[in-house]
C-alpha positions in Angstrom: -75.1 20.9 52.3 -77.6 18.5 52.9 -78.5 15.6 50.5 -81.7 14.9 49.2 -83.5 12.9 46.7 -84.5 14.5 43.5 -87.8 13.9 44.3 -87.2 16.1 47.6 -85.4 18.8 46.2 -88.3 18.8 43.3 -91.1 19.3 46.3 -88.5 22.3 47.8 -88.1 24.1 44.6 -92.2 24.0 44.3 -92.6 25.3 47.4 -90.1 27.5 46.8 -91.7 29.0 43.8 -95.4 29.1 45.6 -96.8 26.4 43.9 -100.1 26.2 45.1 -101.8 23.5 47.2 -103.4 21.2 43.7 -100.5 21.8 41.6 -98.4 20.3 44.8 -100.9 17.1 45.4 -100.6 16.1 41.3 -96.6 16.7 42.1 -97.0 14.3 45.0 -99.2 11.9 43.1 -96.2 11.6 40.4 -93.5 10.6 42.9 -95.6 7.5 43.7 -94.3 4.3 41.2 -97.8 2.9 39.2 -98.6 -0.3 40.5 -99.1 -2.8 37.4 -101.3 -5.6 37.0 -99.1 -9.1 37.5 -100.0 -12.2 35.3 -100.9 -15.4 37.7 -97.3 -16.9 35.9 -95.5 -13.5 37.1 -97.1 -14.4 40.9 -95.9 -17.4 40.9 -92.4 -16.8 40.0 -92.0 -15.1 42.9 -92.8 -17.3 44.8 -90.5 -20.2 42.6 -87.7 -17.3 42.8 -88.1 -17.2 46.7 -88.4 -20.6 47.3 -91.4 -20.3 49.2 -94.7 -22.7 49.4 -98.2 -21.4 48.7 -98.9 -21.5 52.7 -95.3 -19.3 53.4 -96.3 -16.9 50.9 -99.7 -16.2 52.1 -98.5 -15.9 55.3 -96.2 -13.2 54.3 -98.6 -11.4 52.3 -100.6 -11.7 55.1 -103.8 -13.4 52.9 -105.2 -16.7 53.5 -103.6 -19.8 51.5 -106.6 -20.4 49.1 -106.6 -16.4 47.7 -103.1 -16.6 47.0 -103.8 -20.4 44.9 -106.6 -18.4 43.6 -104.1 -15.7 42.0 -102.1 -17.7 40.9 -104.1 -19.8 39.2 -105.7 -16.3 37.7 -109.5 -17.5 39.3 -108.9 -14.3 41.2 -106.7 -10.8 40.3 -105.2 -9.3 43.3 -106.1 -5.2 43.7 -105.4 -2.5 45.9 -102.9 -3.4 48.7 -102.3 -7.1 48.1 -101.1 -6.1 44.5 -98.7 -3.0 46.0 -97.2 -6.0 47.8 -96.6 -7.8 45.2 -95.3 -5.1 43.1 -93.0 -4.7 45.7 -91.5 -8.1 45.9 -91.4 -8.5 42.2 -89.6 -5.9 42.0 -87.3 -6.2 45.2 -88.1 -9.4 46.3 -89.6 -11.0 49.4 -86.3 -9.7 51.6 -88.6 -6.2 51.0 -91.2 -7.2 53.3 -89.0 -9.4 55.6 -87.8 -6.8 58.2 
């Protein structure tokens, strides 16, 4: 017996019972985790909690030094990828995207 996530066995049962093709994408769009809005004080403790300068933690975010200043001193609010990343290290910290 093989062993999958519920999320898997959720997408087999729906194909199973011949969900059909939208019903299956709104499925799929519910298995992704919502990306929240993070406070400049929430970006920069995760930075403090990794013990990482400004310039380090562009570099791993992969944006230049002054954006990430810029967010956390809330001139500028990070969207789209940039703030999936740091959803990602809030939540799992900066290990996450050190592989």
């Amino acid at each position: 017996m093989e062993n999958k996530s519920p999320i898997d066995a959720a997408f087999s049962l729906a194909k199973d019972l011949g969900f059909d093709k939208a019903t299956m994408r709104e499925l799929e769009s519910l298995a992704f985790p919502d990306v929240k809005a993070l406070t400049p004080q929430q970006i920069k403790s995760i930075r403090k909690k990794s013990k990482f300068s400004q310039n380090l933690m562009a570099h791993c975010l992969n944006v230049s030094p002054s954006t990430y200043q810029k967010w956390e001193r809330g001139e500028v609010i990070p969207r789209g990828g940039n703030l999936k990343l740091l959803n990602i290290v809030f939540k799992r910290g900066i290990g996450s995207l050190l592989v």
